[in-house]
N, C-alpha and C positions, 0 to 999 in steps of 0.2 A: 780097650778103654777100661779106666777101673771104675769103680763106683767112687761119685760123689765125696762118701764119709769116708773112703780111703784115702783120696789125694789130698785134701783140707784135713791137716791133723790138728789145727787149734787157731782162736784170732788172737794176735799179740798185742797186748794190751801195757804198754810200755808208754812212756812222756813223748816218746817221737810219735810214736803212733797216735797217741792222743792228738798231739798238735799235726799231724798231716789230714788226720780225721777232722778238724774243726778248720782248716784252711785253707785244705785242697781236695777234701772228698775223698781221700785215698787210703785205704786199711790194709794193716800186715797179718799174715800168715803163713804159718807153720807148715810148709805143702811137704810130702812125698818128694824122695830125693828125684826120681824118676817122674817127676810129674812135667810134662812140655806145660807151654802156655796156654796152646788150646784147651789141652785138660783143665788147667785152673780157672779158664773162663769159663769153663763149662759147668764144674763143679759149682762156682760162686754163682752162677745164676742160680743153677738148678735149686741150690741149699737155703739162698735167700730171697729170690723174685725179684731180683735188681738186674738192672742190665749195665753191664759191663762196656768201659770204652778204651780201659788197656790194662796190659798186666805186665811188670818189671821184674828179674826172679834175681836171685843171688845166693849161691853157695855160701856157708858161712864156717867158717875153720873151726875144728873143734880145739878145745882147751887142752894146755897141758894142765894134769893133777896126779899129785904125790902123794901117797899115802902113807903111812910110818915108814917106808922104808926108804933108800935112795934111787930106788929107780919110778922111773916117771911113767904113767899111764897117760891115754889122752882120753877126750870126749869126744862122742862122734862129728863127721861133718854134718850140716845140715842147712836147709834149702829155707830161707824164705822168700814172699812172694807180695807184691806191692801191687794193690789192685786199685784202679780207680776208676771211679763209679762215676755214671750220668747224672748231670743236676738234676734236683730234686731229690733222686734214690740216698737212702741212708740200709745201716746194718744196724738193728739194738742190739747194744751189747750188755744187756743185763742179763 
């Protein structure tokens, strides 16, 4: 198991997330490619004191990006993670 502040690498804070957060309780993040679900329940307790009642994950493809030249680089893949919380529990995110 890793620590906590390794598998949560950031909360996203984006329009969908906003409106999943004020409709259905449920907040995104930034998890560790290698993180299972149990870890991210784990983590998301331990970091906020909320209790957790399920966690969604999803790979997300990195981009392609071109720089002066013609050939094409990419951006890494990366994992986030859709967590939703037990009513009443919230995350401040200021």
């Amino acid at each position: 198991m890793k620590a906590a502040t390794q598998v949560i690498r950031k909360v996203l804070v984006t329009e969908k997330s906003t409106r999943l957060t004020q409709a259905e309780n449920k907040y995104l993040f930034h998890v560790d490619a290698r993180a299972t679900k149990s870890d991210i329940r784990r983590a998301v307790e331990e970091l906020f004191n909320v209790h957790v009642v399920g966690v969604n994950t999803m790979v997300r493809g990195g981009k392609k990006k071109r720089e002066r030249t013609p050939n094409f680089g990419r951006t890494s893949d990366w994992k986030r993670a859709v967590v939703t919380l037990k009513a009443g529990d919230s995350i401040p995110l200021q």
